[in-house]
VMD Tcl script that draws the C-alpha trace (Angstrom):
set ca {
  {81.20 77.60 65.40}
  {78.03 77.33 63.27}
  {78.53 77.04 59.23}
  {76.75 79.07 56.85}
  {73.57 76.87 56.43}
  {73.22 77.02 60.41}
  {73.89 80.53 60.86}
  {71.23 81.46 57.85}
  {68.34 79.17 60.22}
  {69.57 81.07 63.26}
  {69.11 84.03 61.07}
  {65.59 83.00 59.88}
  {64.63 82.24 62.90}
  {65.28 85.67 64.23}
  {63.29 86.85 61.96}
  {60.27 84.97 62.34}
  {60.52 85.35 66.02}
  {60.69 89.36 65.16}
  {57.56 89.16 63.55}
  {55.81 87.23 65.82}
  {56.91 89.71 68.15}
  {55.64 92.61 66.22}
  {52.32 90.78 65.60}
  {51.87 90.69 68.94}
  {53.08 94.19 70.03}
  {49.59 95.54 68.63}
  {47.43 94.08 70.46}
  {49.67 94.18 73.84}
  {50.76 97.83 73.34}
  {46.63 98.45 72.90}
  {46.35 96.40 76.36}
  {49.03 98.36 78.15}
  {48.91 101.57 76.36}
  {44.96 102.14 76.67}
  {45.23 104.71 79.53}
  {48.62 105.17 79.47}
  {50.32 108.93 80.27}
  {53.44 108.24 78.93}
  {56.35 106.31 77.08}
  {60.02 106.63 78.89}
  {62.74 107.55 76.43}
  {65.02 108.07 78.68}
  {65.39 105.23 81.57}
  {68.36 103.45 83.48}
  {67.88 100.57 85.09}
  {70.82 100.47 86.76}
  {72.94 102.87 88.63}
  {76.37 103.99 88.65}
  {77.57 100.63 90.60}
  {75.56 98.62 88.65}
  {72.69 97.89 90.74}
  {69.08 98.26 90.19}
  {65.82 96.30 89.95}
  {65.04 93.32 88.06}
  {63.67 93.84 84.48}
  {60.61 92.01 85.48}
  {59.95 94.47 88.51}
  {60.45 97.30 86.49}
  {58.04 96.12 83.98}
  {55.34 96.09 86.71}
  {56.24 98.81 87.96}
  {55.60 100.49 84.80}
  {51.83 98.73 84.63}
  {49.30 100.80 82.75}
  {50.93 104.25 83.09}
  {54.03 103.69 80.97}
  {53.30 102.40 77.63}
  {56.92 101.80 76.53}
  {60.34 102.88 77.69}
  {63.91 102.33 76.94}
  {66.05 100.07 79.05}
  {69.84 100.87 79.62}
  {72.27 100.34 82.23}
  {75.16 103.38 83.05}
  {78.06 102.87 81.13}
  {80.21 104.14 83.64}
  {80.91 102.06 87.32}
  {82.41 104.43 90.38}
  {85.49 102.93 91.50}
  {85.57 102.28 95.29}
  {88.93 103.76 96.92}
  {89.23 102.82 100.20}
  {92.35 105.69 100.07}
  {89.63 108.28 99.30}
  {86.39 107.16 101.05}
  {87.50 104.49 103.48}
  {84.75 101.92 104.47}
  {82.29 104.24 102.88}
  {80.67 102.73 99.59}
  {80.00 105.22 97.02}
  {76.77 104.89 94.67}
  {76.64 107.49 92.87}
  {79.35 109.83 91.24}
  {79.22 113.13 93.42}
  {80.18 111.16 96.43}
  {84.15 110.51 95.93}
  {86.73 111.80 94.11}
  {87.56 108.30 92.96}
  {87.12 107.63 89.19}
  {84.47 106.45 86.94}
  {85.72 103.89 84.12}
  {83.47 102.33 81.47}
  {81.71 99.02 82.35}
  {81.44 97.16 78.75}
  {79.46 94.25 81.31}
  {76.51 96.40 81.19}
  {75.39 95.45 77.99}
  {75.39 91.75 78.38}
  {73.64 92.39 81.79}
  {70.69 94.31 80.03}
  {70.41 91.64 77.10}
  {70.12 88.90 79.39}
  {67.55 90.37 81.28}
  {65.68 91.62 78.56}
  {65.78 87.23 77.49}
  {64.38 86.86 80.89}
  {60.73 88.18 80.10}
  {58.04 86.74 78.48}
  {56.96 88.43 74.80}
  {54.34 90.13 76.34}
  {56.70 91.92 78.32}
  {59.69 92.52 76.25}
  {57.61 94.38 72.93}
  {57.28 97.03 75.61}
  {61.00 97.61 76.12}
  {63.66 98.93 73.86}
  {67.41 98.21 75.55}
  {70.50 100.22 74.06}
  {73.84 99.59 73.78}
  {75.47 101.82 76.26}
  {79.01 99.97 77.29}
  {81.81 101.75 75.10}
  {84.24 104.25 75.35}
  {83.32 106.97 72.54}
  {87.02 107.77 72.19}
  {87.84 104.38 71.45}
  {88.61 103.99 67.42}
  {87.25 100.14 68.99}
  {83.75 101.17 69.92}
  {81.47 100.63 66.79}
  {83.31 97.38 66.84}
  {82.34 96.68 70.73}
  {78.80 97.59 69.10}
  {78.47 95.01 66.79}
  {79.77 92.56 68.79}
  {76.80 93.02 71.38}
  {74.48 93.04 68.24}
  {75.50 89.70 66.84}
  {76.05 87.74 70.24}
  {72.49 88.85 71.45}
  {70.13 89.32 68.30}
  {66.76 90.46 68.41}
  {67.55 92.65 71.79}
  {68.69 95.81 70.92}
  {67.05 98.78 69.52}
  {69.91 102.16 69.77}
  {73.12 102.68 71.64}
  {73.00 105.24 74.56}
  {72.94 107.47 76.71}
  {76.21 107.34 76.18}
  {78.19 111.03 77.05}
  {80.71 113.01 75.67}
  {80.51 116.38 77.51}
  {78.83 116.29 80.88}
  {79.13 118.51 84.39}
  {80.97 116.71 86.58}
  {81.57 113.07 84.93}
  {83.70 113.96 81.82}
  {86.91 114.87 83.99}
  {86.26 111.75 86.35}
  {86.35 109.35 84.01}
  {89.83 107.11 83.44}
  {92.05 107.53 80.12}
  {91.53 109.79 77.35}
  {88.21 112.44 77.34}
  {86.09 112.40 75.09}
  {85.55 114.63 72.01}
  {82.97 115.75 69.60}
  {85.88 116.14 67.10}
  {87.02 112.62 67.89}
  {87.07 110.22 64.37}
  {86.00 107.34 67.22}
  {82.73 109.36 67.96}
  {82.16 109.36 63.93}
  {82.92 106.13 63.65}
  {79.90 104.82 66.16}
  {77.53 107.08 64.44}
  {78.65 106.29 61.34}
  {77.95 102.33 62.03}
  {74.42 103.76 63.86}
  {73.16 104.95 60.74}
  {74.42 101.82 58.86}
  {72.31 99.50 61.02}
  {69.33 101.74 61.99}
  {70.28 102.30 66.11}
  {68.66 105.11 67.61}
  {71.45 107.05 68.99}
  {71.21 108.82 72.59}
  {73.99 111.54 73.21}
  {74.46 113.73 75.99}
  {76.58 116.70 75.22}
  {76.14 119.35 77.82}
  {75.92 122.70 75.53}
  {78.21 124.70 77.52}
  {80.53 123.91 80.42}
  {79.86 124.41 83.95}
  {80.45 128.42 85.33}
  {81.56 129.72 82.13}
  {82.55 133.28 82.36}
  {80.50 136.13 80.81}
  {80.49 136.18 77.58}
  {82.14 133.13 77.10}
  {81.45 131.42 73.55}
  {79.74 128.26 74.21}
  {81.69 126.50 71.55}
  {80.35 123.24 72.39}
  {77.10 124.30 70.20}
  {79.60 125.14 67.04}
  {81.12 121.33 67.67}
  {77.58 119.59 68.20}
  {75.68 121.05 65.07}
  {79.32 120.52 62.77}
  {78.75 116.61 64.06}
  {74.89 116.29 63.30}
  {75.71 117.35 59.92}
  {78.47 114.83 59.49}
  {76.03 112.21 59.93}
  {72.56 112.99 58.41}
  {71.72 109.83 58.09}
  {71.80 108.95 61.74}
  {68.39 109.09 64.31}
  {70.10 110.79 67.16}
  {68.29 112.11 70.06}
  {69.81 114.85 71.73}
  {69.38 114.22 75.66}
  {68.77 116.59 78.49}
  {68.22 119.93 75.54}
  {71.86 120.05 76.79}
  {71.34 121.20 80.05}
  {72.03 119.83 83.80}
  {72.19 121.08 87.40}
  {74.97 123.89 87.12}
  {74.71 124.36 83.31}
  {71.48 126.68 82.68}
  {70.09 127.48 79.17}
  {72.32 130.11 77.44}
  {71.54 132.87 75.98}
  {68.89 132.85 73.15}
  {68.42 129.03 73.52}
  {64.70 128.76 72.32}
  {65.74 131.05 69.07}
  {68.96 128.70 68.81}
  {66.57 125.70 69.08}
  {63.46 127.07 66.83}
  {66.35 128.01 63.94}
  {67.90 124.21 64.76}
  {64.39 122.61 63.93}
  {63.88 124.35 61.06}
  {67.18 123.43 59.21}
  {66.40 120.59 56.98}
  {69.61 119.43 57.17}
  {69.50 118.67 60.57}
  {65.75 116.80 60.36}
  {67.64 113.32 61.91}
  {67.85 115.03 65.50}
  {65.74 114.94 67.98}
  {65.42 116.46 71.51}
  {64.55 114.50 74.56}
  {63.22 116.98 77.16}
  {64.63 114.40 80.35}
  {65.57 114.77 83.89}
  {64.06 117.01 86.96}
  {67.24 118.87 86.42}
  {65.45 120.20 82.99}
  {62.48 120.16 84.18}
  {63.57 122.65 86.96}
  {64.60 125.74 84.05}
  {61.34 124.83 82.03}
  {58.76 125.59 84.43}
  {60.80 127.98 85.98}
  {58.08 130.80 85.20}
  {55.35 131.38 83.16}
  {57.27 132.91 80.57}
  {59.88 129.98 79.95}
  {56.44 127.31 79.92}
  {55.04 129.27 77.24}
  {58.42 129.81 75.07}
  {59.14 125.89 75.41}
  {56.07 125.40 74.37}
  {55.77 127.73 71.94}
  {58.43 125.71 70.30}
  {57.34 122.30 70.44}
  {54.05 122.70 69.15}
  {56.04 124.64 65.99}
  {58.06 121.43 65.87}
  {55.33 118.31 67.82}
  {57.46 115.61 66.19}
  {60.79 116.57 67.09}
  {60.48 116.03 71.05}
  {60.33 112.88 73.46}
  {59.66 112.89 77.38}
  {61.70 110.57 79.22}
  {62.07 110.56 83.05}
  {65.96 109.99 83.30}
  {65.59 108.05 86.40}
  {68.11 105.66 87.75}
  {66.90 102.33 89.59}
  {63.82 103.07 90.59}
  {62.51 101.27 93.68}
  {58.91 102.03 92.42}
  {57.05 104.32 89.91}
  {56.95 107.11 92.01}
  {60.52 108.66 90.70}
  {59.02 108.38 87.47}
  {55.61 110.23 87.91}
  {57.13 112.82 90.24}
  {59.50 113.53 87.09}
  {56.60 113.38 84.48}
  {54.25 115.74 87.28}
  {57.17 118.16 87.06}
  {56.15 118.62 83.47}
  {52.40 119.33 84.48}
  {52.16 122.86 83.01}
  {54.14 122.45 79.87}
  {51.41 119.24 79.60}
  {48.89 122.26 80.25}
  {50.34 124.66 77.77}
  {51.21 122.39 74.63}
  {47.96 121.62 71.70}
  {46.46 117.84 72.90}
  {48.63 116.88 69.50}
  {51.60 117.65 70.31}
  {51.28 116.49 74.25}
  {50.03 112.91 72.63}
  {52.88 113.16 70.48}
  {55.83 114.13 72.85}
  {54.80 111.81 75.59}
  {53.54 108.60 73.44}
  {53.72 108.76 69.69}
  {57.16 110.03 68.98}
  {58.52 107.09 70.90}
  {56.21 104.02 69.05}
  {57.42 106.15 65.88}
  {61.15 106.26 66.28}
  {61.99 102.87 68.27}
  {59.13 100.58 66.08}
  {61.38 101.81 62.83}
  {64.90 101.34 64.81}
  {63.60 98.01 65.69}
  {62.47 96.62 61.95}
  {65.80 98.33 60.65}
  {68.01 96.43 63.08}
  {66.55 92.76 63.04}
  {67.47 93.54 59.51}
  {70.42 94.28 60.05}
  {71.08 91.66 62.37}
  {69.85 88.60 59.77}
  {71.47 89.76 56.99}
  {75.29 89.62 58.94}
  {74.63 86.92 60.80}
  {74.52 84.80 56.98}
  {77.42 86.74 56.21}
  {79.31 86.01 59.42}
}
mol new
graphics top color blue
foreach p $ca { graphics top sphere $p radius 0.5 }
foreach p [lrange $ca 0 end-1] q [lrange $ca 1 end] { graphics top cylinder $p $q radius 0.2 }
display resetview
């Protein structure tokens, strides 16, 4: 156990090794960001049993045409039952009725591979915290935890899930809730430290009948304004395979943006499953569009990919993109796929080392 003098060097130390790091992350970002097409909001390194590629092979695989990207794991591992898929090993959650439970491991898995890199390579990766159960009254706790036993690592917590097609009835014990007090709790603490908060919330369920109230919007915007002081990114524009765009969504979205009391939220426009309704025709390119030029610095790109073997998953999610890259003003393209990211994770990252050096004294 280290006394108060020790823990205030350890703290120190932190610090200085923080700045060093951001010293440094100029001239390396301006190395490895010269040409680059895009920064990955929205990466997991690992997949739903845990496996993936080494932190070091991902950072060459991102070489000179990924500036920066976010490094998480899944929070969720898919139970093997040999009573529901015999000697068959699932991978991924589709393939078994078996259930998913959260995987806290995750978390200390990510932080000691970010430690495994050199400088260099770690100022171009931002891991989150993804390990908890949201409708645990125990999670921001879990949180902290991982923030005090690996300092100077962490940068947001997410994508964590709440609402999502497919995975929210799967996984073990109790579902979670917008309207849970656990959920406000871990964005509560968020805001506290300065994490960058990833949610997916799926805006609607999956088939809903005609004219079915998508009541999931009423929830999510009666949260985001419970916690204003919070940088949450809102993954996926709340979409997914079977759940489309409702109604009126761009309208929804423009009157969103505009609300001043909802200025902490972002929008991450992730996965080839998005991708799929935004280029759908010429007519949805040039509404999405539309918007994010109205709005340039409310949007990130990330790929959503899950263990990539090489960059390829990445750039054939980013190509998907190619005519809303076409469509947007070169200000808003620079700032969706590069400068929104630098922006939003370089002031996460001073706010938490903070964070962290000031409770480690205190511990």
């Amino acid at each position: 156990m280290l006394n108060r003098s020790s823990r205030a060097r350890l703290a120190a130390s932190i610090v200085a090794s923080c700045m060093l790091l951001n010293a440094g992350a100029a001239s390396g970002q301006a190395r490895s960001c010269a040409n680059a097409a895009f920064s990955d909001a929205h990466f997991h390194l690992t997949n739903y049993i845990q496996e993936g590629p080494s932190a070091a092979a991902y950072v060459k695989m991102m070489g000179d045409v990924v500036c920066r990207s976010t490094l998480f794991g899944i929070p969720l591992q898919q139970q093997w039952s040999y009573a529901n898929t015999g000697d068959f090993k699932p991978t991924y959650y589709l393939q078994t009725d078996a259930p998913l439970y959260y995987y806290s491991f995750t978390d200390a898995a990510i932080a000691m591979a970010y430690r495994s890199l050199p400088q260099e390579q770690q100022i171009r990766l931002d891991p989150m915290i993804t390990g908890f159960n949201p409708a645990d009254m125990y999670a921001a706790d879990h949180i902290r935890r991982v923030l005090l036993t690996f300092p100077g690592v962490f940068s947001g917590i997410g994508e964590f899930t709440i609402h999502k097609e497919f995975v929210s009835s799967k996984i073990s014990g109790e579902t979670a809730s917008l309207l849970n007090p656990a959920l406000d709790k871990v964005l509560d603490f968020a805001a506290e430290v300065g994490l960058v908060v990833i949610l997916h919330n799926d805006l609607d369920m999956p088939f809903p009948k005609s004219g079915q109230e998508p009541y999931l919007l009423a929830q999510m915007k009666a949260l985001f304004l419970r916690h204003p002081n919070a940088t949450i990114i809102w993954a996926h524009i709340g979409v997914g395979r079977v759940v489309r765009p409702i109604k009126d969504q761009l309208v929804l979205l423009d009157r969103a943006l505009q609300n001043p009391e909802l200025k902490h939220v972002m929008i991450d426009i992730s996965w080839d499953e998005v991708a799929k309704y935004i280029v759908a025709s010429p007519e949805t390119v040039a509404g999405t569009a539309a918007l994010i030029n109205r709005y340039p610095d409310r949007f990130l790109f990330g790929s959503d990919v899950v263990a990539p073997a090489t960059l390829a998953a990445q750039q054939q999610v980013y190509d998907m993109y190619a005519p809303l890259w076409a469509a947007l003003t070169p200000e808003a393209s620079r700032k969706v796929r590069l400068e929104n990211y630098k922006r939003i994770f370089d002031q996460a990252r001073a706010r938490v080392r903070a964070w962290e050096a000031r409770n480690m004294i205190a511990k």
